[in-house]
C-alpha positions as CSV (number, residue, x, y, z in Angstrom):
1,X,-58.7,15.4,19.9
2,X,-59.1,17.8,17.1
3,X,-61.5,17.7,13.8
4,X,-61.8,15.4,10.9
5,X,-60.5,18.1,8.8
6,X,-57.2,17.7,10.9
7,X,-57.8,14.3,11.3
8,X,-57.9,14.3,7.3
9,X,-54.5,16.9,7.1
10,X,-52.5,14.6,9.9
11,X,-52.4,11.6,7.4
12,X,-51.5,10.9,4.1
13,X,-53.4,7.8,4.0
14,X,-56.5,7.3,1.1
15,X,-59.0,7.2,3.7
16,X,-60.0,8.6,6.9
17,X,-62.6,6.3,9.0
18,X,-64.1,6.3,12.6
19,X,-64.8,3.0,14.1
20,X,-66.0,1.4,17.0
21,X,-65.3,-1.6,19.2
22,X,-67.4,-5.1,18.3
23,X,-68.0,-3.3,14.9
24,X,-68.9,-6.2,12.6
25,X,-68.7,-3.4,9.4
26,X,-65.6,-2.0,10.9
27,X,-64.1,-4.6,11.0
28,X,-64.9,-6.1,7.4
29,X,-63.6,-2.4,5.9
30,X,-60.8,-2.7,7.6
31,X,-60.1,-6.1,5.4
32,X,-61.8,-4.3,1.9
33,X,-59.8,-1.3,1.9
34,X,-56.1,-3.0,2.1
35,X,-57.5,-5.6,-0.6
36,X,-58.5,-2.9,-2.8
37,X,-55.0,-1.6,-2.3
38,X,-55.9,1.5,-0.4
39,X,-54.6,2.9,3.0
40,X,-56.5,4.4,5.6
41,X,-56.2,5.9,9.5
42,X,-58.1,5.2,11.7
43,X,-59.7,6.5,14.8
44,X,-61.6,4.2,17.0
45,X,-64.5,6.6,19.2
46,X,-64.7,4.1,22.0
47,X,-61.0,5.8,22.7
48,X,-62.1,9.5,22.4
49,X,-64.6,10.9,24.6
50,X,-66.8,13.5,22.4
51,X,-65.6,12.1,19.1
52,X,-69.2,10.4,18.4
53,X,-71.3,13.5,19.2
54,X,-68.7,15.8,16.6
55,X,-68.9,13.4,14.0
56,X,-72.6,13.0,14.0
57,X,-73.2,16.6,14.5
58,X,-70.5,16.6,10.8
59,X,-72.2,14.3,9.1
60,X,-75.6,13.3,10.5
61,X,-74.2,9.0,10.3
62,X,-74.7,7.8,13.5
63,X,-73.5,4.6,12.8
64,X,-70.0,3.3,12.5
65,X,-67.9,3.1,9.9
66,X,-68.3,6.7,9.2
67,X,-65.7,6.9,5.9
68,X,-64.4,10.0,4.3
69,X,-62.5,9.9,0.8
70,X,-59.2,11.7,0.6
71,X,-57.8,10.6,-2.6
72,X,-58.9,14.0,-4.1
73,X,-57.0,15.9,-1.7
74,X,-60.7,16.9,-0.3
75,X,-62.0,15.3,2.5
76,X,-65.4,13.8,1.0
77,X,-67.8,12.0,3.2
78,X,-68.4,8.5,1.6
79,X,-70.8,7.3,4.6
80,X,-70.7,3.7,6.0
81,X,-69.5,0.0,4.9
82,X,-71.9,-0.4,2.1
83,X,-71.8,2.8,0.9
84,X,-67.9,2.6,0.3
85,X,-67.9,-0.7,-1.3
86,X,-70.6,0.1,-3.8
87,X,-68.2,3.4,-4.4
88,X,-65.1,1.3,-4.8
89,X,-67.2,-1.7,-6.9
């Protein structure tokens, strides 16, 4: 499945976010980012077996959306729904 760090080097999108299924918040970024104007990949962890426990072990957000930033070219841990749209305004 590999890491978010080649997760984060597989796309060129602005954002990389995990998701789940029946994910209320997933779904609502999902809608933000694209108004916003800003592209993201996705990787649903219902799909990838393991996925959950590396990215809570990364990141210690054991809800989903977990969002990273990659606009920098860095891959910067933004944390959930809320946390991006108060990031974005």
């Amino acid at each position: 499945m590999g890491s978010i760090e080649d997760h984060a080097e597989a796309t060129e999108s602005d954002f990389l976010i995990y998701t789940g299924n029946f994910c209320g918040y997933c779904s609502a970024l999902k809608r933000y980012l694209p108004s916003k104007g800003l592209t993201y990949v996705e990787y649903n962890m219902d799909d990838f077996p393991g996925l959950r426990d590396e990215v809570v072990r990364a990141t210690r957000h054991r809800t989903v959306p977990v969002v990273f930033d990659l606009r920098s070219g860095e891959v910067v841990f933004v944390g959930g729904f809320d946390e991006t749209r108060a990031m974005l305004g």
